[in-house]
C-alpha positions in Angstrom: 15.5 -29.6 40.4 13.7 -30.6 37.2 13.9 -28.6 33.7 10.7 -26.8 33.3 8.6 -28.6 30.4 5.8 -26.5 28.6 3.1 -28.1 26.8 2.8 -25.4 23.4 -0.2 -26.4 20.5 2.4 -27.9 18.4 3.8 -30.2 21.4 5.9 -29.9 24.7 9.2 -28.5 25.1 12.0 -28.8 27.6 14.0 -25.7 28.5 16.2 -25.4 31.7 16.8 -23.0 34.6 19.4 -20.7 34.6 20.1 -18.4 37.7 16.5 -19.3 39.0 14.5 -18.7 35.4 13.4 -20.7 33.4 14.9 -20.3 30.0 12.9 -21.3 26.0 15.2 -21.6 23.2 14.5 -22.1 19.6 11.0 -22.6 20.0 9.4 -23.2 16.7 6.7 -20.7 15.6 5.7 -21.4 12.4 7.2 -24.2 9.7 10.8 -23.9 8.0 10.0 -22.1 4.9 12.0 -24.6 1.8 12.2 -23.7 -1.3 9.2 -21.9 -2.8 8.4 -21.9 0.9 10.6 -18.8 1.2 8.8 -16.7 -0.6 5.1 -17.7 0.6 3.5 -16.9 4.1 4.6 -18.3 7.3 2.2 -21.6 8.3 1.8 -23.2 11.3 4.7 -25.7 12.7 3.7 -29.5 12.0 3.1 -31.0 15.6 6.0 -33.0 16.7 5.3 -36.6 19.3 6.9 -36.2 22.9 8.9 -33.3 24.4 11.3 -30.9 21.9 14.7 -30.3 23.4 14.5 -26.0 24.1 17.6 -25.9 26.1 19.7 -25.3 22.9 20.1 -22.0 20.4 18.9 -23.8 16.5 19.7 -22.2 13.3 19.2 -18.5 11.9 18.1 -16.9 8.6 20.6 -17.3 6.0 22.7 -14.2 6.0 26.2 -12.6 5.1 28.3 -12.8 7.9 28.1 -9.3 9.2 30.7 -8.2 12.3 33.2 -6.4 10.9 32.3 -3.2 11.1 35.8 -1.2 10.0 37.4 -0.7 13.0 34.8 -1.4 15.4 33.4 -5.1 17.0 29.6 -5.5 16.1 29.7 -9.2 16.5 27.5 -8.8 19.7 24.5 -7.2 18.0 24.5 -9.2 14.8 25.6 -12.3 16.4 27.0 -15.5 15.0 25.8 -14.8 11.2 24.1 -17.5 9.4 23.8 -20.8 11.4 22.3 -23.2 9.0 19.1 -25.3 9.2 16.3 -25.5 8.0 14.1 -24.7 11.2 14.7 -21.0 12.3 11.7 -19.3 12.7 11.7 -19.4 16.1 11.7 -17.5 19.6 13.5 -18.2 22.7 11.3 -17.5 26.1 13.0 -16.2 29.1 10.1 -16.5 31.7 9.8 -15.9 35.8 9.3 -19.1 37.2 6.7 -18.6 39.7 4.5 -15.4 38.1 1.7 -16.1 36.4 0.0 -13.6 33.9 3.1 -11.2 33.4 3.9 -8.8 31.0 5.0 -10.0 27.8 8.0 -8.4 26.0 8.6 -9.4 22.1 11.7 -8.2 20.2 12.5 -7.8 17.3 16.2 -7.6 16.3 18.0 -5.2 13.8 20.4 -5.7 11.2 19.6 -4.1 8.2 16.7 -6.7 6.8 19.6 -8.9 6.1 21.4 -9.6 8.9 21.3 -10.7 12.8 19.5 -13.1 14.8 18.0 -13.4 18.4 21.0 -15.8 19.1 23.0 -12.3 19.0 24.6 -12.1 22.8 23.1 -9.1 23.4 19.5 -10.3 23.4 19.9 -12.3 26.3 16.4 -11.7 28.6 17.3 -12.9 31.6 17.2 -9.4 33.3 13.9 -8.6 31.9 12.8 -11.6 33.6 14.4 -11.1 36.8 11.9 -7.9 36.8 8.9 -10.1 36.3 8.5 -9.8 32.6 7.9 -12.7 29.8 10.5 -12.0 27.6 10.3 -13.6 23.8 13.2 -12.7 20.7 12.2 -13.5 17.3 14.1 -14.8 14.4 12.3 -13.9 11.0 13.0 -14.1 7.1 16.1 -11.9 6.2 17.4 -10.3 2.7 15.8 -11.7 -0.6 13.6 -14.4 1.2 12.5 -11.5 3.9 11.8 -8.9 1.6 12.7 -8.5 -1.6 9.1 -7.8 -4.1 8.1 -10.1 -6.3 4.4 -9.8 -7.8 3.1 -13.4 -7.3 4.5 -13.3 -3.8 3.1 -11.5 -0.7 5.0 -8.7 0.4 7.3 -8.1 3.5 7.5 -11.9 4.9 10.0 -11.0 7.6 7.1 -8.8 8.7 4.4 -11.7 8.3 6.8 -13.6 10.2 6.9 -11.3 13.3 3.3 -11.3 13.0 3.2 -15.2 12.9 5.2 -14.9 16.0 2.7 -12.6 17.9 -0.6 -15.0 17.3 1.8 -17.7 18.4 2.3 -15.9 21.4 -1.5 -14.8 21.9 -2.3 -19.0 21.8 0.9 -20.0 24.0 2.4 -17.4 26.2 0.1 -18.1 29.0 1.6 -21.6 28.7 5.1 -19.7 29.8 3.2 -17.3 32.9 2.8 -14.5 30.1 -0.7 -12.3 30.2 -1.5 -12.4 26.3 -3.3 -9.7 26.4 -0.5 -7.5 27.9 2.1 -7.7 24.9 4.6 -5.3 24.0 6.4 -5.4 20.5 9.6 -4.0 20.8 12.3 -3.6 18.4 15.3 -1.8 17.7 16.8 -0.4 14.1 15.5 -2.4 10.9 13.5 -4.5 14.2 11.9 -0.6 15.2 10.8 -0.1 11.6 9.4 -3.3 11.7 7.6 -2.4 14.6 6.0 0.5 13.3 5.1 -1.3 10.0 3.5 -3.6 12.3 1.6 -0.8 14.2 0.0 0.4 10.3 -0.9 -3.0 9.5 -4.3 -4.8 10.5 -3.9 -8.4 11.1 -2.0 -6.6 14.2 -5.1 -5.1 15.6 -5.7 -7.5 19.3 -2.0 -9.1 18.7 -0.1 -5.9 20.7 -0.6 -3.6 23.6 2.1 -1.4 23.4 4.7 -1.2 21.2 8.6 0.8 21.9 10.6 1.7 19.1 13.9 2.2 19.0 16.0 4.3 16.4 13.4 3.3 13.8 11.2 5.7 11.1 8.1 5.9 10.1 9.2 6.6 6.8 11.5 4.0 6.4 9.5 2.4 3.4 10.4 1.7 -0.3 7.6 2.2 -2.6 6.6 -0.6 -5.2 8.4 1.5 -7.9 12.0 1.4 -5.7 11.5 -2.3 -4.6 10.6 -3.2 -8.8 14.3 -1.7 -9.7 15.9 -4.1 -6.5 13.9 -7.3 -7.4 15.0 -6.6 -11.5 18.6 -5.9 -10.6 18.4 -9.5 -8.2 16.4 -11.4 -11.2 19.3 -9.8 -13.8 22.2 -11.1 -11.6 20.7 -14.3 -11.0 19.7 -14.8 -14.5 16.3 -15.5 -13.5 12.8 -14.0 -14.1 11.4 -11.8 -11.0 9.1 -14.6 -9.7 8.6 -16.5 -6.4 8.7 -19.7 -8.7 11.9 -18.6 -10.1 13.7 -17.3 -6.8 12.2 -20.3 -4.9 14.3 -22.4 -7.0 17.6 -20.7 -6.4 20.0 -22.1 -3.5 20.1 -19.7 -0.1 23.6 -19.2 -0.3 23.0 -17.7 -4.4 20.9 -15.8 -2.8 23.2 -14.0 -0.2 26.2 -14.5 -3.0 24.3 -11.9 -5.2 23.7 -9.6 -2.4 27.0 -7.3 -3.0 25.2 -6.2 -6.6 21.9 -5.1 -5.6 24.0 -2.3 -3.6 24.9 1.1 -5.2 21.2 1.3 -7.5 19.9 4.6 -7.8 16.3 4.0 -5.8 15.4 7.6 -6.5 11.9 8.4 -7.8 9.9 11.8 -8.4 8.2 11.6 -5.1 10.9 9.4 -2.7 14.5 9.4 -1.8 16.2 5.8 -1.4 14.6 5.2 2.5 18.1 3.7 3.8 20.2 5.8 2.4 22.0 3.1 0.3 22.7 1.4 3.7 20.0 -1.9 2.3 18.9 -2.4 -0.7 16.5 -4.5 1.0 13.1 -3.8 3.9 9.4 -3.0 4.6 7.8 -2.3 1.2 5.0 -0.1 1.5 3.4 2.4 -1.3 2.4 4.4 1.8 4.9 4.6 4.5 3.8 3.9 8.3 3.2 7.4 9.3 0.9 8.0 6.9 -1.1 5.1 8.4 -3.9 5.1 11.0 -1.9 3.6 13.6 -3.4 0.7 15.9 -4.6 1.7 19.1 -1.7 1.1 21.4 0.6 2.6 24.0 3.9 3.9 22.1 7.2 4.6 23.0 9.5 6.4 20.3 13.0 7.4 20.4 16.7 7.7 18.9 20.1 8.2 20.0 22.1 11.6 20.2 24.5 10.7 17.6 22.8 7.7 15.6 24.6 8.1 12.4 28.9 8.3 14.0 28.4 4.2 13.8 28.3 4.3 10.1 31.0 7.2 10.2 33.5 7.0 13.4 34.7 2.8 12.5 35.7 3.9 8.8 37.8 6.9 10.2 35.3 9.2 8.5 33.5 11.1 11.3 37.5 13.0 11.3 38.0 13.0 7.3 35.1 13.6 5.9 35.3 16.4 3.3 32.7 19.0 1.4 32.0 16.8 -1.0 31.4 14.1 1.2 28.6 16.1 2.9 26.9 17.0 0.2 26.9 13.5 -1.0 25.0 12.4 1.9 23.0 15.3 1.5 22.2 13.7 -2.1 21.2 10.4 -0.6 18.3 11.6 1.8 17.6 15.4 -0.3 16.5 16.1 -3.9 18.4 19.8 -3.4 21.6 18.8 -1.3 22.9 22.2 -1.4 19.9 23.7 0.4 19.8 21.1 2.9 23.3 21.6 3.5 22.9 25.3 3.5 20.2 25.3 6.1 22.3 22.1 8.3 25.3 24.9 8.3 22.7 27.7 9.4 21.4 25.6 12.6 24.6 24.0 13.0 27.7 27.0 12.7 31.2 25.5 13.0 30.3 22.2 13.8 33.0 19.7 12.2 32.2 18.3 8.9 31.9 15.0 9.7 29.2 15.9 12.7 27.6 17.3 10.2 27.7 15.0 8.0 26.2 12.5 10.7 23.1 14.8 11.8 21.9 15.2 7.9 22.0 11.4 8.2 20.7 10.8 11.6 17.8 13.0 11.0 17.1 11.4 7.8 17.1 8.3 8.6 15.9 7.9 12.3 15.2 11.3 13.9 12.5 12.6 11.3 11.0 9.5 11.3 10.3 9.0 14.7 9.2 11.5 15.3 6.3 11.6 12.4 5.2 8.3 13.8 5.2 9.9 17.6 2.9 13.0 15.8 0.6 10.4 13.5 0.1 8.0 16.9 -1.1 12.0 19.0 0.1 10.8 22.3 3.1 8.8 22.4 6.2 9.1 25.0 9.6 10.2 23.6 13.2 9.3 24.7 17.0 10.2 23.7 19.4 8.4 24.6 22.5 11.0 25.2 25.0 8.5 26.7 28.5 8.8 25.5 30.5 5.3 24.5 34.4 5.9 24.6 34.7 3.6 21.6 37.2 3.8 19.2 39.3 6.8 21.2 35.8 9.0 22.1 34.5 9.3 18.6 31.8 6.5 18.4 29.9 8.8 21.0 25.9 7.6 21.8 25.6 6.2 18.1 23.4 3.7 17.0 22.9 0.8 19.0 24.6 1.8 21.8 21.9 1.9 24.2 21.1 -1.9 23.6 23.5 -3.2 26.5 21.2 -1.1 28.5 18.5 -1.8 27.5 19.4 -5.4 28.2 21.7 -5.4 30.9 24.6 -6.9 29.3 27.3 -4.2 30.3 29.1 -7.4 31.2 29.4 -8.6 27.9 33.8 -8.8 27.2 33.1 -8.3 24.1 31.3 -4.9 24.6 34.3 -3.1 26.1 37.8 -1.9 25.0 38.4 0.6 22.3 37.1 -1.8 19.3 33.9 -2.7 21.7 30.4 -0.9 21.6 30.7 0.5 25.2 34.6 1.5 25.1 37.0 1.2 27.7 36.2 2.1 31.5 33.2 1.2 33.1 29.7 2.0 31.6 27.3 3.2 34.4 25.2 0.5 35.7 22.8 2.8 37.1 21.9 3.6 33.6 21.1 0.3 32.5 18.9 -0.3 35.7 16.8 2.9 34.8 16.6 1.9 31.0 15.1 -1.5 31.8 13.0 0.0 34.9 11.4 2.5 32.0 10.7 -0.1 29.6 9.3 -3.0 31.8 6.9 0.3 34.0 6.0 0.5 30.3 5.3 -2.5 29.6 3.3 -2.9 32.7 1.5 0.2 32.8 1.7 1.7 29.4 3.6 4.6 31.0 7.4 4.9 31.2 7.6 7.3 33.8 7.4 10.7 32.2 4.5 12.7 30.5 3.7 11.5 27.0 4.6 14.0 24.2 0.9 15.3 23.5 1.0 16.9 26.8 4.1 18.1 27.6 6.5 17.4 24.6 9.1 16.5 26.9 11.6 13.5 25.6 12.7 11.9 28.4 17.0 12.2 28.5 19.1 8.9 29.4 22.5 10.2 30.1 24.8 8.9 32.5 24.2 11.1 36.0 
């Protein structure tokens, strides 16, 4: 049997069949931003003569290398780090060979704004096509390039990137058996906040139907005044002056070199707490956040994880050690009074260990809150936790951050995921679970309804937890 050849606007391209679908990779969306280039808008990919090989992963965003993550494996989720090349804003296409006008699935990977890639293992969309879906993963600009502020450049090009990606998709995806006007944007983490940046923005109005977002925030935003102190402290280390003609000359890898110094500033302002909790220096720029946007008209799907914050906790060993001083720190992060958040934490929360509580302040902060003022500003969204419990790292990693991502994909099969260094732990993770994740999110996409009430009715958040 043939590989499938698809005839795009910018030329045809060869992909192959694996297990009966037809499979897209590194499909160019827009052209390889050089020099300057990297801090200007994405523009259409110059037309290429005869069929493009798509039967091979291409390069990703220049990026630290990203896996370790103390004592725990993430080399799944951010995937093999910085690949290099020039042409790597791209999407790879997993499509049902013999549908026509499917659902359409776009995702949009996490990783901080400065790391990971949809060559990651765990963004494989074979299963989603399997269920009749079109599914597409996008690479975008990361770190500096992606987002740090500069005042002659336009703001948030990883964002303008994803958004590049979604009008390629409106012009091709029918190409591949998608329905371009049945799209859902989909992302997880820093890919979730992305999402809902993308849900406040207007030249996103007709590009998305529905939109699911998980563990993101819609307050997730540094103001202009917080990204001014990060795009000083980059120009000071780099000895440069704060411009996109100054950066544009500077090589990628001085770029990720002087990465390690931007971290640590004190983003603190009268009216905003650092947004990721000294976790990036680096994402969505915004003077007003996304829930404090008119949202675009679409079907939405909001939720977080049980225990999001024990993956920055459990691998260092400090979901066990963490002290009084170490909660109140965190407190300081996300609170301008840490001792009355603390206070009231202890009040909802009596003799819970310091290191859970330690993790809730932060989970809320950064996720829970968030999500849920997005879900309020949107009036009639559908809610989900994920509550599933990952025996990772002896028990303690718990249903953290990014643990419902094998799920959500189906790769429970993934060696890499299991054991007590892997996301999923030892034993065997319930495949029942995974089956009713995906069956939630592709009845979403479909439908616009997941399979429970949305919250504007009922306030019920549907529960995934192992049965």
């Amino acid at each position: 049997m043939s590989d499938p050849i698809v005839a795009t606007e910018s030329g045809a391209v060869r992909g192959h069949r694996v297990g009966g679908i037809h499979c897209f990779l590194a499909v160019p969306y827009a052209a390889p931003p050089l020099g300057a280039g990297r801090f200007a808008p994405p523009v259409a990919h110059p037309p290429w003569a005869g069929v493009r090989d798509a039967t091979r992963h291409g390069p990703t965003a220049p990026q630290p290398r990203r896996d370790g993550f103390g004592a725990l494996d993430m080399s799944p989720y951010f995937g093999p780090g910085w690949i290099r090349g020039h042409d790597y804003l791209t999407l790879n296409i997993w499509s049902p060979p013999t549908v026509d006008s499917s659902p359409v699935m776009v995702f949009v990977h996490g990783g901080g704004f400065v790391a990971g890639s949809n060559r990651a293992a765990l963004y494989d969309g074979a299963a989603f096509a399997r269920d009749g879906v079109v599914m597409v993963t996008v690479n975008y600009r990361l770190g500096i390039a992606g987002f740090l502020d500069l005042l002659d450049a336009p703001r948030n090009r990883g964002l303008l990137d994803v958004l590049a990606a979604l009008a390629w998709v409106r012009d091709n995806i029918a190409a591949f058996g998608g329905d371009p006007a049945n799209v859902t944007l989909f992302g997880q983490s820093a890919g979730a906040t992305i999402v809902g940046a993308a849900l406040a923005t207007p030249e996103a109005d007709g590009l998305i139907r529905r939109a699911i977002t998980q563990s993101g925030s819609g307050l997730r935003a540094f103001s202009g005044e917080q990204a001014e102190r990060v795009a000083l402290a980059a120009a000071t280390a780099l000895d440069v002056a704060p411009t996109a003609a100054d950066f544009g000359a500077v090589a990628d890898d001085d770029l990720i070199a002087v990465m390690p110094a931007l971290t640590g500033l004190d983003l603190a302002t009268v009216d905003r707490m650092d947004p990721l909790a000294g976790l990036s220096p680096l994402g969505v720029v915004s003077d007003r956040r996304p829930a404090e946007h008119r949202l675009a008209p679409v079907d939405l799907l909001v939720g977080t994880n049980t225990e999001e914050a024990n993956l920055y906790l459990a691998p260092q060993g400090a979901l066990t050690s963490s002290t009084d001083r170490e909660v109140r720190d965190t407190a300081a992060l996300v609170h301008p009074d840490p001792d009355a958040l603390v206070a009231s934490y202890r009040a909802a929360l009596p003799g819970v260990a310091l290191g859970q509580l330690r993790s809730t302040i932060l989970a809320d902060a950064l996720f829970r809150i968030g999500s849920r003022e997005l879900a309020e500003v949107h009036g009639n969204a559908y809610g989900y936790e994920f509550a599933w419990q990952s025996k990772a790292l002896e028990g303690r990693l718990g249903a953290a951050h990014a643990v419902e991502l094998p799920f959500v994909f189906d790769r429970l099969d993934l060696p890499e995921l299991r054991g007590c260094r892997g996301l999923l732990g030892a034993g065997e993770p319930p495949k029942s679970l995974a089956a009713e994740i995906r069956a939630c999110w592709v009845s979403f996409a479909r439908s616009g309804n997941p399979g429970w009430p949305p919250l504007g009715r009922s306030q019920r958040v549907h529960r995934f937890a192992a049965r």
